[in-house]
N, C-alpha and C positions, 0 to 999 in steps of 0.2 A: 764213693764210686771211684775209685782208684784208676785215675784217666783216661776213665772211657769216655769218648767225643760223644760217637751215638750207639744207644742199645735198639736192637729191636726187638720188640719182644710179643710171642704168639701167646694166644691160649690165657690171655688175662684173666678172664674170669670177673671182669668192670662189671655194674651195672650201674643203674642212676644213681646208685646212695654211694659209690665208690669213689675215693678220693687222696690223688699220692701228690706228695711234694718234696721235691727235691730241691734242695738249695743250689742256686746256679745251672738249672737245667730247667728247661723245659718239656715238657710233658705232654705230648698229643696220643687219644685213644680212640678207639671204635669199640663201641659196646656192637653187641648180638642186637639185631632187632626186634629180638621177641622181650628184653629188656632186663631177661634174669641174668646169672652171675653164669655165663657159660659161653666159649668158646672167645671172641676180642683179639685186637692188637694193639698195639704200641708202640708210639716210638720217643726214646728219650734223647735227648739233646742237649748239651751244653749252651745254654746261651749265650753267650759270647759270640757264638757263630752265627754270619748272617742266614737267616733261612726263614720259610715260609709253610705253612700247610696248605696244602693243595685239598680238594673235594675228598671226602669219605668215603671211605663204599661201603654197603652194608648189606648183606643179604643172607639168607636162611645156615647159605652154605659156605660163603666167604663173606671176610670181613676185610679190611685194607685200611692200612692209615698210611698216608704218605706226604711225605716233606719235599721242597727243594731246596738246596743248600746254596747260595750266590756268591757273587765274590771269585767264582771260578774261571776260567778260560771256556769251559763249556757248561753250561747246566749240567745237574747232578741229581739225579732224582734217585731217592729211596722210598721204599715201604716197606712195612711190615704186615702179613699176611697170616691168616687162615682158612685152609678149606678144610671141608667136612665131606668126607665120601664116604656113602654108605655102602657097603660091601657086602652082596647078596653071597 
């Protein structure tokens, strides 16, 4: 991963059998709650940097993973996000 600090990434595709490692990163996901490989987020992170995962969200039509990063002047909150609209 050619120095990227943090990826975020939609639309995973996780489900429970899913599973990625990166050397020197950490790795936080949101599966879909119906638990198959569709819809999810992500977010990858270098470890080295102070941070934390904060609550999940998880819901039909959005998912959320999000971290805070410390060490800063102010807090720093990111996520990575999906929603799903249906469109009649």
């Amino acid at each position: 991963m050619n120095n990227i600090v943090i990826l975020l990434v939609s639309e995973t595709h996780f489900s429970n059998r899913s599973y990625l490692n990166i050397p020197y990163y950490s790795i936080y996901h949101t599966e879909h709650p119906d638990g198959t490989a569709h819809g999810g987020t992500a977010v990858i992170i270098r470890s080295s940097i102070a941070h934390y995962e904060l609550s999940k969200f998880h819901q039909d039509f959005v998912q959320a993973t999000t971290i805070e990063v410390r060490k800063l002047p102010t807090p720093l909150i990111i996520s990575a996000v999906t929603v799903v609209l249906d469109i009649i």
